[in-house]
Backbone as CSV, one residue per row, in Angstrom:
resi,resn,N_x,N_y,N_z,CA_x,CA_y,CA_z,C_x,C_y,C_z
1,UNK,-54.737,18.386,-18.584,-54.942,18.235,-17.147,-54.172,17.030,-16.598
2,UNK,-54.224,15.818,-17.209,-53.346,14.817,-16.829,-51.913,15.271,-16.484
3,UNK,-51.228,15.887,-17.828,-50.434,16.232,-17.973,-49.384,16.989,-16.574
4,UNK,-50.567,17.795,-15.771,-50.142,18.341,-14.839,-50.288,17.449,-13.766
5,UNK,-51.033,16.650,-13.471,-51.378,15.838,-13.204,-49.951,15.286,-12.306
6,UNK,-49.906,14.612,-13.431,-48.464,14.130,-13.495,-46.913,14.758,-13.101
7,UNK,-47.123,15.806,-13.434,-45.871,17.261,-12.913,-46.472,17.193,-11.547
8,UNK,-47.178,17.514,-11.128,-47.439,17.585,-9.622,-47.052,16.351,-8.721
9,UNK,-47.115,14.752,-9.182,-47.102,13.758,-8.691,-45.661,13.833,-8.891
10,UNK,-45.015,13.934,-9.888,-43.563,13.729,-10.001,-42.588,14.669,-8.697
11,UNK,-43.145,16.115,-8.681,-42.784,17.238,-7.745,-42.983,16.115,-6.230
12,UNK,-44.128,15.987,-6.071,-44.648,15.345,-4.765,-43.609,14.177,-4.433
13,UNK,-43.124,13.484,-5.323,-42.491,12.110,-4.673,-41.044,12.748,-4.490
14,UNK,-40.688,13.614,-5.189,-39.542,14.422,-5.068,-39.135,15.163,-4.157
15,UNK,-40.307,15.735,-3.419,-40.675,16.667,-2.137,-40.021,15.454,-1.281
16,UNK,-41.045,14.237,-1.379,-40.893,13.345,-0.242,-39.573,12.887,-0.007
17,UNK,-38.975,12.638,-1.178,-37.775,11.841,-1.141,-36.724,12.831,-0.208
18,UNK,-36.424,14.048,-1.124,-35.778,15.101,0.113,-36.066,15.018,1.599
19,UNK,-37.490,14.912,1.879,-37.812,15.034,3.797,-37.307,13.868,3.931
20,UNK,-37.472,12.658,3.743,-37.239,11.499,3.847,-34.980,11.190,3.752
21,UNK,-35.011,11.930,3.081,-33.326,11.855,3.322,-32.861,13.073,4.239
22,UNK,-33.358,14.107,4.413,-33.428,15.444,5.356,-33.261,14.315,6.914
23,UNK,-34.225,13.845,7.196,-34.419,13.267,8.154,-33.549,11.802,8.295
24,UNK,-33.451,11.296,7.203,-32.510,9.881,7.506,-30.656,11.099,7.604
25,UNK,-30.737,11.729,7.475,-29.210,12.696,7.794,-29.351,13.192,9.103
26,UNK,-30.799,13.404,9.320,-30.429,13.689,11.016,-30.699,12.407,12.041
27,UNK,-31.259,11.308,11.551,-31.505,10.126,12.999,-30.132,9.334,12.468
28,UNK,-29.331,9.225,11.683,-28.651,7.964,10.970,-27.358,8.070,12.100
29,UNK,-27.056,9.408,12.730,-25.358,8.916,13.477,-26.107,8.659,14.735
30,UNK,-27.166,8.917,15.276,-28.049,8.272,16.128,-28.072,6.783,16.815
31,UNK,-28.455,6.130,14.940,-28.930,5.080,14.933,-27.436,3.959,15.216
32,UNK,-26.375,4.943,14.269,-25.037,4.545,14.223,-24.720,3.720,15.513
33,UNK,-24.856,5.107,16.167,-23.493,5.382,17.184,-24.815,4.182,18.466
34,UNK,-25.879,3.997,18.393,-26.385,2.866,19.385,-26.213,1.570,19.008
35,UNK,-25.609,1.255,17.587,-25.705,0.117,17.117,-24.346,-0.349,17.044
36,UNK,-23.565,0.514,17.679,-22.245,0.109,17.256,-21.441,-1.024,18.196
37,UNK,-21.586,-1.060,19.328,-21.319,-2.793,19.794,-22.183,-3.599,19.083
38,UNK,-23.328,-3.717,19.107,-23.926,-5.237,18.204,-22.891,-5.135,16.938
39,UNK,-22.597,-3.975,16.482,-22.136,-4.235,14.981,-20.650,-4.632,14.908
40,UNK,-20.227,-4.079,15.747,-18.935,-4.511,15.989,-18.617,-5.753,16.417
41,UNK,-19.012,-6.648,17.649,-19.092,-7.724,17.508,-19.900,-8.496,16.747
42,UNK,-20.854,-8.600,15.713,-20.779,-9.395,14.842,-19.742,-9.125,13.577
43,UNK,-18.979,-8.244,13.777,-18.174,-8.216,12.523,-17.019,-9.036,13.218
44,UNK,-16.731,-9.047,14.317,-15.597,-9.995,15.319,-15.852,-11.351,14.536
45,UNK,-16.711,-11.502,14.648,-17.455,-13.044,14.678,-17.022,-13.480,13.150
46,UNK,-17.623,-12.563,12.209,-18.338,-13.296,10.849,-17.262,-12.940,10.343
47,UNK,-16.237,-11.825,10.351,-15.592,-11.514,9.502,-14.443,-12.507,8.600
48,UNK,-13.779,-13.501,9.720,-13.499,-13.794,8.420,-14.220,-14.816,7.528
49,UNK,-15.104,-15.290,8.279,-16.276,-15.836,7.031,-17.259,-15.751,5.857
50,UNK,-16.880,-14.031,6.697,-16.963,-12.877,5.009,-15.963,-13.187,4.246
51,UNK,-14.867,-13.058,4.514,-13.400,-12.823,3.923,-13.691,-14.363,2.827
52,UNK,-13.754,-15.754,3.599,-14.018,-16.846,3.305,-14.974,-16.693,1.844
53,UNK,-16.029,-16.316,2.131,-16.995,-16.275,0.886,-16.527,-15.176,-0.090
54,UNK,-15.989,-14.054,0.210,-15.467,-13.283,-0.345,-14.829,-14.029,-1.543
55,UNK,-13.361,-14.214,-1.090,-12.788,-15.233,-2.025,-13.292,-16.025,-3.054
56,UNK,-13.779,-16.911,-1.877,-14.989,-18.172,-2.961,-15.424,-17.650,-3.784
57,UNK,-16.374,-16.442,-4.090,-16.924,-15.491,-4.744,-16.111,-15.119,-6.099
58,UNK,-14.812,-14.541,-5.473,-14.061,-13.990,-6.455,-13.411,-15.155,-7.570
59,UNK,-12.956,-16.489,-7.113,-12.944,-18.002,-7.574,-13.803,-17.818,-8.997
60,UNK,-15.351,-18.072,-8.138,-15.869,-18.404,-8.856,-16.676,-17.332,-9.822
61,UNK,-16.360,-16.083,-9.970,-16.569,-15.105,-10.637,-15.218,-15.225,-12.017
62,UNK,-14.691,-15.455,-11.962,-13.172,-15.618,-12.613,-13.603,-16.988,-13.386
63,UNK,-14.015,-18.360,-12.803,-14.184,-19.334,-13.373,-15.411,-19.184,-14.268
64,UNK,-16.298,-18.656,-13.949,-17.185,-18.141,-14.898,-16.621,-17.096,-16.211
65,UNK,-15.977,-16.051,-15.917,-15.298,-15.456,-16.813,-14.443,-16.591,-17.928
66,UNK,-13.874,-17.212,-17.221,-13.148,-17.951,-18.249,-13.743,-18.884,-19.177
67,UNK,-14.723,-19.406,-18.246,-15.655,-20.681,-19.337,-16.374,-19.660,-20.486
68,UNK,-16.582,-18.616,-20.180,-17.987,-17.523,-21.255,-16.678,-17.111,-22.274
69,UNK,-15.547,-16.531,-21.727,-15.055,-15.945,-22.618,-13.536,-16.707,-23.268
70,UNK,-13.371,-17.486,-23.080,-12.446,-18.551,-23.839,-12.351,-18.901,-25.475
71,UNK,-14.136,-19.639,-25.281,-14.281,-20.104,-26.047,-14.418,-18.989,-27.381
72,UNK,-14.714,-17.637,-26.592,-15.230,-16.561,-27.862,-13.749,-16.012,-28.115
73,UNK,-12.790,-15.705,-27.772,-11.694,-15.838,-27.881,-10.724,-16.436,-29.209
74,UNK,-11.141,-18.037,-28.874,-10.628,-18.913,-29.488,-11.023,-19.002,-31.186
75,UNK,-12.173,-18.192,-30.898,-13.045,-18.253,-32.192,-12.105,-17.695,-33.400
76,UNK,-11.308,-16.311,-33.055,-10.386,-15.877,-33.293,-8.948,-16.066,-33.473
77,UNK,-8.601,-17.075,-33.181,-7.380,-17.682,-33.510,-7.228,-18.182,-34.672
């Protein structure tokens, strides 16, 4: 009985998830298309201070790479 239990609960969140994306496919160009000056001017604004951290990001993703994997590297020489 659990067993089914469980098949039924699994079906059920599965049901939901479909209505729940059924419906985020029909309000989402909705939601889009009213949001699209706010979104657009804050991308005016921030963008290149995205771009800014972006970078920084990529820096310091790389400087990390190098300190972890150098030394394991070297081990091998």
């Amino acid at each position: 009985m659990k067993f089914i239990k469980k098949i039924l609960l699994c079906l059920l969140f599965v049901i939901v998830g479909f209505v729940l994306s059924y419906l985020n496919w029909l309000i989402e160009p909705t939601i889009t298309a009213a949001l699209e000056p706010i979104l657009t001017t804050i991308d005016r604004f921030f963008a290149p201070v995205a771009n800014t951290i972006e970078t920084l990001l990529s820096f310091a993703f790389f400087g990390i790479f190098v300190y972890l994997f150098v030394p394991f590297f070297a081990m091998f020489r």
